[in-house]
KEVOBA-602820 format. One record per residue (C-alpha): y, z, x. Coordinates in steps of 0.1 Angstrom, whole numbers, plus 2048, in hexadecimal, padded with zeros to 3 digits. Example, Ala and Ser with C-alpha at 12.3 -4.5 7.8 and 13.67 -1.06 7.14 Angstrom:
2
7D384E87B;7F5847889;
END
This chain:
484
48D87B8BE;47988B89E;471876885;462883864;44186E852;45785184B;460849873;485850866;49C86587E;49F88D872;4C789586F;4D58A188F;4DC8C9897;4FE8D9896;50E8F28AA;52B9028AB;53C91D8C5;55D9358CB;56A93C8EB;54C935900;552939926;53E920936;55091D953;554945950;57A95894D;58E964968;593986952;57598B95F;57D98C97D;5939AB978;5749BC962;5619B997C;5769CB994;5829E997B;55A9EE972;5539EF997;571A0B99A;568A1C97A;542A1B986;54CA2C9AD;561A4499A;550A4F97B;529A5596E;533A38954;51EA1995C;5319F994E;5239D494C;52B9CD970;50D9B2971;51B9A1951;5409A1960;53098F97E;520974966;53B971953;554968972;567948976;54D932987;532945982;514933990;4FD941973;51493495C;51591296D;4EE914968;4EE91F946;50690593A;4F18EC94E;4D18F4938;4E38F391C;4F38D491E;4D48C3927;4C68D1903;4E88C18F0;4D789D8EB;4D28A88C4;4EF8C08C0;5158B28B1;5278D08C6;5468E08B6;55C8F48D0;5799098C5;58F91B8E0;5B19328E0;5CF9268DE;5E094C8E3;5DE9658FF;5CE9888F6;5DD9A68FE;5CB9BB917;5DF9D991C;6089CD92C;5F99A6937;5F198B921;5D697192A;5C095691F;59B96691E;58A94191E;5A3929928;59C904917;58B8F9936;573911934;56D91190D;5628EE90C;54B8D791D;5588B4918;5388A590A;5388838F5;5288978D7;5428B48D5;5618B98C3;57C8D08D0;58D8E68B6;5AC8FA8C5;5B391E8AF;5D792D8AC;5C894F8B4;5BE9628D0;59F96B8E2;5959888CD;59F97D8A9;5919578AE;574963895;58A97787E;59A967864;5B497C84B;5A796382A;59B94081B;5BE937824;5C0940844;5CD92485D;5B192C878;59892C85B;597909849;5938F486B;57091086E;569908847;5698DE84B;5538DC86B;5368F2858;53F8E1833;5378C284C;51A8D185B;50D8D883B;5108B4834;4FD8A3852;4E18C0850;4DC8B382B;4DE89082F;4C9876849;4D786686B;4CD843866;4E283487C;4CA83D89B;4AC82B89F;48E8368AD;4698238B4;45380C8C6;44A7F58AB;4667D58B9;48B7D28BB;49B7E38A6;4C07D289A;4DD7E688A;4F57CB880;5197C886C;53E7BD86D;54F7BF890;55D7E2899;5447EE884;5388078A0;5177F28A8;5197FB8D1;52981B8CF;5078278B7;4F181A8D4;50482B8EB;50284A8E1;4DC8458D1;4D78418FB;4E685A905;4D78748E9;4B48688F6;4BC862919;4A1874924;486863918;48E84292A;48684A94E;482826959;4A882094F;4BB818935;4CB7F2931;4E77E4923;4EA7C091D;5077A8911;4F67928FD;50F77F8ED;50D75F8FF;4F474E913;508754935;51077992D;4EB77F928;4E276B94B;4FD78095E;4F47A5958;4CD798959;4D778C981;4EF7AE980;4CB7C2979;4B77B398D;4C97BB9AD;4CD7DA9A4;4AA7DD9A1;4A57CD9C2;48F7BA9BA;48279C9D4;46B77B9D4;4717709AD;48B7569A9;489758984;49F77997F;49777B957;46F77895D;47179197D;4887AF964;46D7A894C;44E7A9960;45E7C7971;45F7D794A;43C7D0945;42E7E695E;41F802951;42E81C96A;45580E95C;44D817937;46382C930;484816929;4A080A90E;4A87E6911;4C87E08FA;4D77BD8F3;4F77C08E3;50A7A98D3;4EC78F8C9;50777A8B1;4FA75A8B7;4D67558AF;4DD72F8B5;4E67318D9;4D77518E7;4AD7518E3;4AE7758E3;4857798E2;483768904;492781917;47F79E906;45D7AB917;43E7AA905;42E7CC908;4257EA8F6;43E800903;463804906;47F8018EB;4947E48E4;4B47E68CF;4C77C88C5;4E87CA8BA;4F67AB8A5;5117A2889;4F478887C;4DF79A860;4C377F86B;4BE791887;4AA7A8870;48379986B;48B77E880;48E7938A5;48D7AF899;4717C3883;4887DC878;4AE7DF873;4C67F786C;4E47EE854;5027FD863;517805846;53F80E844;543830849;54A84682E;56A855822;56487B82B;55286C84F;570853853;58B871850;574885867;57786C885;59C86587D;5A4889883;58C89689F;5998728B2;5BF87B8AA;5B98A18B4;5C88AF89A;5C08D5893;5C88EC878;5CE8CB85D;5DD8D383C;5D08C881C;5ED8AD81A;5E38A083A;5BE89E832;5CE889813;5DF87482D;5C386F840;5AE86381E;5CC84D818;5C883E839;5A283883E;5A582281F;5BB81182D;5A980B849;58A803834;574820845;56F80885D;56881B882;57B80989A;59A80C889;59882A87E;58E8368A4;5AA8258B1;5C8831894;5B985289D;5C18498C1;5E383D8B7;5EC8588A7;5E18738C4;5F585B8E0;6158548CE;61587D8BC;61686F899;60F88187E;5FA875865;61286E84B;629858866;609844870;60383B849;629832847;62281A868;60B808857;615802838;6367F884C;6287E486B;6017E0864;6007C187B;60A7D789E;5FB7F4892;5D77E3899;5E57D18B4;5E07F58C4;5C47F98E2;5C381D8F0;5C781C916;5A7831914;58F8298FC;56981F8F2;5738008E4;57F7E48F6;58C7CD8DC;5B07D68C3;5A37D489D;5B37AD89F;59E7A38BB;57F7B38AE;573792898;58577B8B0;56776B8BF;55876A89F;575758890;57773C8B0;5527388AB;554732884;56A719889;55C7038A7;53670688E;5466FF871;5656F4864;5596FC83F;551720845;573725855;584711838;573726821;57774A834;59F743834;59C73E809;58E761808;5A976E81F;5C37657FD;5A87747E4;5A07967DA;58979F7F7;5757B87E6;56C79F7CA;56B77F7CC;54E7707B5;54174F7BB;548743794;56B74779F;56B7317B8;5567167A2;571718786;58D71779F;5836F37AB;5756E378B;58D6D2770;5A06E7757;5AE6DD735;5D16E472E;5EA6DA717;6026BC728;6296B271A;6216A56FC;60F6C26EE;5EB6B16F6;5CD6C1705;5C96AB72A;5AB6B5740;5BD6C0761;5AC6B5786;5AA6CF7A1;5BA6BD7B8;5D96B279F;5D86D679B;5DF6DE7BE;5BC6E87CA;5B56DB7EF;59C6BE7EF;5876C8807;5816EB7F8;5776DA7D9;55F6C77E9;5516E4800;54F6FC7DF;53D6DF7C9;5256D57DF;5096F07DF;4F96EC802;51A6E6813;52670B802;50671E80B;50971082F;52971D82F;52673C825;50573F839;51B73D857;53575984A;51876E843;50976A869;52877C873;52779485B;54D786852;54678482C;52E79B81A;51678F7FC;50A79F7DD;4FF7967B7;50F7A279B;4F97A9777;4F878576F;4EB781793;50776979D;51276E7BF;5367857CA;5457807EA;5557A17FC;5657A1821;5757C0830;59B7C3829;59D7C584E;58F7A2856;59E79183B;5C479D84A;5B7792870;5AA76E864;5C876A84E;5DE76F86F;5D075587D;5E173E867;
END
């Protein structure tokens, strides 16, 4: 991948295209046979060479589209085809049928136009229906071409470790960051559940058949002595899901050499400086991104301004979060909502709406599962951290200062029965002992919230005074508070 003199990723390329026929168009077929008539019966001289190319299942086509998919690692692809037959003379047909016009790659978006063949490119004004869906993919190519891709990391100086919440879109980054670059790792790419010890053991025995390799009974030493020979350089290793620094010694199972990439995915921001050299923060989408994936997942086309306001309504809701707003996107294409009826679902019945799992999907967890592990192990480490996660699940969650929580549990004057000021106990004032005593005690408090902070549950930041503010995502706080 380019980098510029910082090391950092350049944006990626966009491209967009009308009507192409890269598996060629059976009107064609038909040119090709008047041109060879009009050619035996006239001194005209049509394109019969170009008719040929241009047949359904044209070998050069195959060949062309071949080359250029092999060149798409950089590109986001934007495909638009007809959704009208042109006219040619009596018949009506479909020039590039949607087959053709589009060449299911994971970096390409398939735009449908209510227009035919010949006026896909003509648009009457601004407020033309064919035109706006045309307008927002280059406003959003203007965007990514003016702005850098951070989220892909690129180098050979350690591990590098993207880490957030759950659903966040951690795996799905790597995923595509090997498949953008899949060229470059010749020796293989690997994928590795690292989220327990036994995970980790189990695809490490899975690759080392697969390698065939013989002799060693120590399957971890014999992957990584087989990644430090210089003739295997060329390879990704990724461990995803390193959660629990505690349990899992990720650096023993990473080879020491001076090639390869590692990536290490992780909800733990200590990954970062501790495994890792270098990390990458990945952040909630934004708004105008979040409203993107919602409606290129739901397949909508043509979208009115009210239903982009819909869709800006929703992606709050959803806290810009990627998983859920992958799968309401996915909701909303399987059950043909609208927009407008998916925003009335979940204001109505929030709780099954991300109980939804798309029979097809890149995730394999519903946005109530996704911290589910997380949660289990929270509570067998620490019965303070999960005592104090389910507080913040009644609070504000995106506030919750720590003075707060200090003034909540310490004793308040008030005025009793008689008209006399009486200093009040937290606990006569209804406050749960044990809170009180987690909240008081310094190191018992930071541990806790050391442990919310490994799973990225809570969020931590200083306000001017530089006392501390506690945030979680909307989203966690409504799954941990079902678990009540």
């Amino acid at each position: 991948m380019p980098t510029d003199s910082a090391g950092l990723p350049q944006p990626r390329w966009n491209c967009g295209k009308k009507g192409t026929p890269h598996n060629g168009s059976s009107i064609a077929t038909c040119g090709k046979i008047i041109a060879n008539i009009v050619s035996a019966c006239s001194p005209l001289n049509p394109a019969r060479t170009l008719f040929g190319i241009l047949q359904k299942d044209s070998k050069v086509l195959f060949e062309i589209t071949e080359d250029f998919v092999q060149k798409t690692t950089m590109l986001q692809l934007v495909s638009f085809f007809e959704m009208e037959m042109t006219s040619l003379g009596p018949f009506k047909k479909m020039v590039v049928e949607h087959h053709s016009a589009i060449l299911n790659l994971p970096n390409e978006v398939a735009i449908g136009q209510n227009s035919d063949h010949r006026n896909m490119a003509r648009f009457k004004s601004m407020h033309d229906r064919n035109f706006r869906p045309v307008l927002f993919r280059l406003e959003k190519f203007r965007r990514d071409i003016s702005k850098r891709d951070a989220l892909l990391m690129h180098g050979s100086l350690g591990p590098q470790s993207p880490r957030l919440e759950g659903g966040s879109g951690k795996t799905q980054t790597v995923i595509q960051f090997a498949f953008r670059n899949r060229s470059k790792y010749g020796s293989g790419v690997i994928f590795l559940n690292a989220s327990s010890h036994d995970t980790l053991i189990a695809d490490f025995s899975h690759l080392f058949d697969v390698l065939e390799l013989e002799g060693i009974s120590n399957k971890v030493h014999a992957i990584k002595k087989w990644l430090s020979v210089e003739e295997h350089s060329d390879w990704l290793l990724n461990f995803d899901n390193v959660d629990d620094l505690g349990s899992v010694r990720i650096s023993n199972y990473i080879p020491t050499t001076s090639w390869g990439h590692v990536i290490i995915t992780s909800r733990d921001p200590a990954v970062i400086g501790s495994i890792g050299k270098e990390g990458c923060l990945l952040e909630r989408l934004q708004a105008n991104e979040a409203v993107d994936v919602l409606v290129a997942k739901a397949g909508l086309e043509n979208c009115s301004t009210e239903d982009y306001q819909q869709a800006e309504a929703i992606v709050e809701m959803l806290g810009c979060l990627p998983l859920a707003v992958d799968q309401g996107g996915a909701y909303i294409r399987s059950r043909q909502k609208s927009l407008k009826d998916y925003r009335r679902l979940y204001e109505e019945q929030q709780h099954e709406i991300l109980k939804y799992k798309p029979r097809l999907g890149e995730y394999e967890k519903t946005v109530l599962t996704a911290w589910e592990v997380n949660f289990e192990q929270v509570e067998r480490d620490s019965k303070e951290a999960s005592d104090l996660l389910l507080l913040f699940c009644f609070l504000e969650a995106s506030r919750i200062p720590e003075t707060m929580l200090y003034q909540g549990t310490s004793p308040r004057r008030r005025w009793n029965d008689q008209g006399e000021i009486t200093e009040v106990s937290p606990t006569n004032a209804g406050v749960d002992g044990g809170l009180i005593e987690l909240i008081r005690n310094e190191i018992k408090f930071d541990a806790a919230v050391d442990k919310l902070l490994s799973f990225s549950l809570i969020q931590r930041n200083n306000d001017l005074n530089g006392s501390r503010i506690f945030s979680l995502h909307p989203l966690v706080q409504y799954s941990a508070s079902q678990r009540v």
